[in-house]
C-alpha positions as CSV (number, residue, x, y, z in Angstrom):
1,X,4.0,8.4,-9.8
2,X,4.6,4.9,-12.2
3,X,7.2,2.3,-11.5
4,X,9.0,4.1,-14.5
5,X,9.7,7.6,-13.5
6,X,10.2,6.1,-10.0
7,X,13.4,4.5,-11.4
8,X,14.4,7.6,-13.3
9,X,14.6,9.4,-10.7
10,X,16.6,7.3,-8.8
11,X,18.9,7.0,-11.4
12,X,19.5,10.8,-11.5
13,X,20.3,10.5,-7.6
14,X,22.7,7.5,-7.8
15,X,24.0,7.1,-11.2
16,X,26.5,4.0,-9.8
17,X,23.2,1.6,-10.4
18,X,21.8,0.7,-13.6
19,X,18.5,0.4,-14.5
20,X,17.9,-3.3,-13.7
21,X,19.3,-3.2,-10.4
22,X,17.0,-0.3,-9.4
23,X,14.5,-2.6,-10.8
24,X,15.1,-5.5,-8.7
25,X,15.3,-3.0,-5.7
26,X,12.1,-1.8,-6.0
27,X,10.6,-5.5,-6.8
28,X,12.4,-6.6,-3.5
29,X,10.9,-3.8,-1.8
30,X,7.5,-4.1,-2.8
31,X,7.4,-7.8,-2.8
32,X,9.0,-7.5,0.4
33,X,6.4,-4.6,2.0
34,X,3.5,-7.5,0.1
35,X,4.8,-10.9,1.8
36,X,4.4,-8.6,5.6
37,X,0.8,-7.6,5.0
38,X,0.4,-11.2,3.7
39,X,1.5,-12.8,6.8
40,X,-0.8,-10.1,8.9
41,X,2.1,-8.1,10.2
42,X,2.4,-4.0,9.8
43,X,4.9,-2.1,8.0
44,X,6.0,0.9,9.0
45,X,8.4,2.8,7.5
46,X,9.7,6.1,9.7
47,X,8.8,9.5,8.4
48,X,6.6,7.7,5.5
49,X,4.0,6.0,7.0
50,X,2.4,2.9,8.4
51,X,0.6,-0.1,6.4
52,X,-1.6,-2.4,8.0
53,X,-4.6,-4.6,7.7
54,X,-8.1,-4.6,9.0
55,X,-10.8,-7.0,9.4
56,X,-13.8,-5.9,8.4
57,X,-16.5,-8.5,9.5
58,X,-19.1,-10.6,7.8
59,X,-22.5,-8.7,6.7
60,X,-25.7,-10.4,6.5
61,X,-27.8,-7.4,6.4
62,X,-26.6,-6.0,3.0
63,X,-28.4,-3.9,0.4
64,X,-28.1,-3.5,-3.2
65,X,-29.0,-0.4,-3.9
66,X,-30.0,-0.8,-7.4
67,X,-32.5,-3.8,-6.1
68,X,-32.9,-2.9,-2.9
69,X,-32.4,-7.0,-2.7
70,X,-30.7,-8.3,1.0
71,X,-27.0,-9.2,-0.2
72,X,-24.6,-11.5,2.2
73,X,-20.9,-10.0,2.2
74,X,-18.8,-12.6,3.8
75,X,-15.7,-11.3,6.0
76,X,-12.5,-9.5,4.3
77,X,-9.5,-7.9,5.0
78,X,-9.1,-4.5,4.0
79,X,-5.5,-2.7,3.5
80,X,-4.9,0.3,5.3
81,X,-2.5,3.2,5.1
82,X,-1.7,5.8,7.9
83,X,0.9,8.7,6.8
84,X,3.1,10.0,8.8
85,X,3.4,14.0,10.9
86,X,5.4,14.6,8.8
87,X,4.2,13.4,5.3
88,X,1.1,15.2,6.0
89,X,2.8,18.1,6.8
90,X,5.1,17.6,3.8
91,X,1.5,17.1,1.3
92,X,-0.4,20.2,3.1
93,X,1.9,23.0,2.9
């Protein structure tokens, strides 16, 4: 789903906002969901799910596949997403 038809349809639930304050909602939200993860917290919002980072360490021992050349891949964090009971059970009936 785009940011766009996000908007629409919350403008179709709750016509009292216009478009730009659903805009600045959704900025604040996501900004908001982006400054956590940023600061190494989680974020977990009930019956949606839970986002959260992981270290994934350094690699020395690295292969290029097309080269078969030793690579060094230095450590990163990785962003992570866990859905909920009941988001999976919403996506696999």
């Amino acid at each position: 789903m785009s940011r766009r038809k996000l908007i629409n349809q919350l403008k179709k639930k709750n016509p009292a906002f216009n478009q730009s304050e659903l805009e600045k909602i959704i900025d604040f939200f996501s900004s908001s969901i982006s400054a956590a993860l940023k600061d190494g917290k989680n974020v977990e919002i009930r019956e949606f799910g839970k986002f959260y980072c992981k270290k994934l360490k350094e690699n020395f021992n690295a292969r290029n596949p097309a080269t078969n050349e030793l690579i060094y891949k230095p450590a990163r964090i990785r962003l992570r997403f866990k859905p909920s009971k009941n988001l999976k059970k919403i996506i696999n009936q």
